[in-house]
C-alpha positions in Angstrom: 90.1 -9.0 56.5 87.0 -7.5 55.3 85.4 -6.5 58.1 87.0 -2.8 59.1 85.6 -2.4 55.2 82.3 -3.1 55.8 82.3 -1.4 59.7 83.9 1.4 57.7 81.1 1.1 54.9 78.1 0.8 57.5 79.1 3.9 59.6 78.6 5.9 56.5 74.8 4.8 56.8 74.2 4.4 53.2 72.9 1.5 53.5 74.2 -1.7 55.6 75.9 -4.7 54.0 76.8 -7.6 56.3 78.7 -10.9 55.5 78.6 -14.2 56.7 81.6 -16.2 57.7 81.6 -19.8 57.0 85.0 -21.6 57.4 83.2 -25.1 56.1 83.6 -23.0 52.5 87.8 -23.6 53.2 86.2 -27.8 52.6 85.7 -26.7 49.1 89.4 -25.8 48.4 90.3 -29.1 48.8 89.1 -30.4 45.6 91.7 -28.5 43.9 93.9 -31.2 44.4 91.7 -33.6 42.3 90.8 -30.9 39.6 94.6 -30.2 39.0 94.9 -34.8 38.3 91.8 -34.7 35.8 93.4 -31.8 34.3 96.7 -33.8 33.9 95.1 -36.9 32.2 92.0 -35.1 30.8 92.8 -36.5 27.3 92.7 -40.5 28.4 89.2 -39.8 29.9 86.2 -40.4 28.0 84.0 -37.3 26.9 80.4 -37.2 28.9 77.2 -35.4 27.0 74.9 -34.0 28.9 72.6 -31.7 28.2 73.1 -28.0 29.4 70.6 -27.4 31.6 71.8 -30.5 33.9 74.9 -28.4 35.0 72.8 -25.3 34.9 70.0 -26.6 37.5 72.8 -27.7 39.6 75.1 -24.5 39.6 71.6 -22.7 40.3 71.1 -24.5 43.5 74.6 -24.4 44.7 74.8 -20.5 44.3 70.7 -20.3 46.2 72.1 -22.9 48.8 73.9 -19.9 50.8 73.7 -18.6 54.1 71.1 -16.4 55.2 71.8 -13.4 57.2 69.1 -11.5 59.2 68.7 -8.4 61.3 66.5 -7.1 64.2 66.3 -3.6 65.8 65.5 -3.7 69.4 66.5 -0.6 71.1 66.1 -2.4 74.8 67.8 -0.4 78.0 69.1 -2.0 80.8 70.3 -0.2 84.2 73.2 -1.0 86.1 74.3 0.2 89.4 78.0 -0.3 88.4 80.1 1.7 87.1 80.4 1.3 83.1 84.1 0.2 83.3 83.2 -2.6 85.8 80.6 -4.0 83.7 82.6 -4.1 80.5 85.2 -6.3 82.9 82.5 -8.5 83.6 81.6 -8.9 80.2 84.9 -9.6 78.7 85.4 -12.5 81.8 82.2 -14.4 80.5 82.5 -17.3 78.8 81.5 -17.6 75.5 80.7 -14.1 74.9 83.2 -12.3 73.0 83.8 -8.2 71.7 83.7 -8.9 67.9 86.8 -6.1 67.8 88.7 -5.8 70.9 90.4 -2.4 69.9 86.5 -0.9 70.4 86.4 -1.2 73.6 83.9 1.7 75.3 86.1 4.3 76.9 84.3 7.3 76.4 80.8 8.8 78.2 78.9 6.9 75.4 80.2 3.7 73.3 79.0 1.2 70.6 80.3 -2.0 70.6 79.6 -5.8 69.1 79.1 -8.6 70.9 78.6 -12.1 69.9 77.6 -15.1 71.4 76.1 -18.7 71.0 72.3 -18.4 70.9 69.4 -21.0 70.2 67.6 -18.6 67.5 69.8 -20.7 65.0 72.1 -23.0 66.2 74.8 -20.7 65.6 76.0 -17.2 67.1 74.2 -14.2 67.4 75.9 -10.6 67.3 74.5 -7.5 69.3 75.3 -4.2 68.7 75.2 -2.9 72.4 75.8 0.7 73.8 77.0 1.2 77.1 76.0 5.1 78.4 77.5 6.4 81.5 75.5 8.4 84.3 75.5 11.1 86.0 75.1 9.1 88.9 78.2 6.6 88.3 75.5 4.1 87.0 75.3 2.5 83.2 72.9 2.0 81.1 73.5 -0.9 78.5 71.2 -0.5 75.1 70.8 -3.7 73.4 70.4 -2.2 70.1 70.0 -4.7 67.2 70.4 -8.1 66.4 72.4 -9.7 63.1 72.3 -13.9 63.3 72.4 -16.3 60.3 69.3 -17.5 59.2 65.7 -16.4 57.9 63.8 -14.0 59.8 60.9 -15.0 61.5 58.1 -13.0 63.3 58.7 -13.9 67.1 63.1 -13.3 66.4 62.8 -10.2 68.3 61.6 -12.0 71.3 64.0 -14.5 70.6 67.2 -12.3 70.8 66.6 -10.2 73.7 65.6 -13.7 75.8 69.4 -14.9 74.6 71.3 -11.7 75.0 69.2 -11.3 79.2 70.0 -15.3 79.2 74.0 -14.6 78.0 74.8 -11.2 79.3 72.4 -9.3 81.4 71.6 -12.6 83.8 75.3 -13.1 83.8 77.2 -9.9 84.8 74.3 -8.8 87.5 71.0 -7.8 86.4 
């Protein structure tokens, strides 16, 4: 629900904020169940003392144990004989690669859009902002523009990304 904020937030170029979704964080809700029992018999249970910084050391590492989120610029062209429409057909019949928000679909001369798509840089997905630039001559240009995947950054990620997005797209639709 909070991503036409942050797109919304982002366009304003301020300065970006990203988030990272992680449905293995819905796990955590069910221990709700067991903390609403110890509340109910919380006074037959025997007291525990610790000293503070036991709990403290271990809250510390479960807030610095969080997902990492990194980004690459790449500002790499690609031409296409085919006609801009055509291409974003073939794109949206590729499996596995999916437009983050389907109502931004490219319809005018010049369009951003995000893709995403399973990648090897982290075992997870990667997602490319891409532009898709019409012609003159009835031809596209696709820009792979930057890069946002969950993990740390490393020095050869650029590399990396636009070997998965020609491997997952360009490879794919006709290149």
């Amino acid at each position: 629900m909070s991503q036409t904020f942050i797109d919304g937030w982002n366009a304003l170029n301020l300065f970006s904020i990203s988030r990272v979704v992680d449905y293995t964080d819905l796990y955590a809700l069910s221990i709700l169940p067991l903390g609403y029992y110890l509340e109910r018999i919380k006074l037959q249970l025997k007291t525990i003392r610790t000293r503070p910084i036991i709990p403290i050391v271990v809250t510390a590492f479960a807030f610095c144990a969080t997902s990492y989120s990194s980004h690459v610029e790449v500002d790499k062209p690609y031409s296409f004989k085919s006609p801009k429409d055509s291409l974003i057909n073939r794109i949206q019949r590729l499996d596995s690669v999916y437009f983050v928000n389907q109502n931004q679909l490219p319809t005018a001369n010049i369009d951003t859009v995000l893709l995403s798509f399973p990648n090897e840089v982290c075992q997870g997905t990667v997602d490319v902002k891409v532009t898709f630039e019409k012609q003159k001559d009835s031809s596209t240009t696709v820009t792979l523009l930057n890069a946002r995947y969950d993990c740390p950054k490393e020095d050869n990620d650029q590399e990396k990304i636009i070997a998965a997005f020609e491997e997952m797209i360009i490879k794919r639709i006709g290149f």
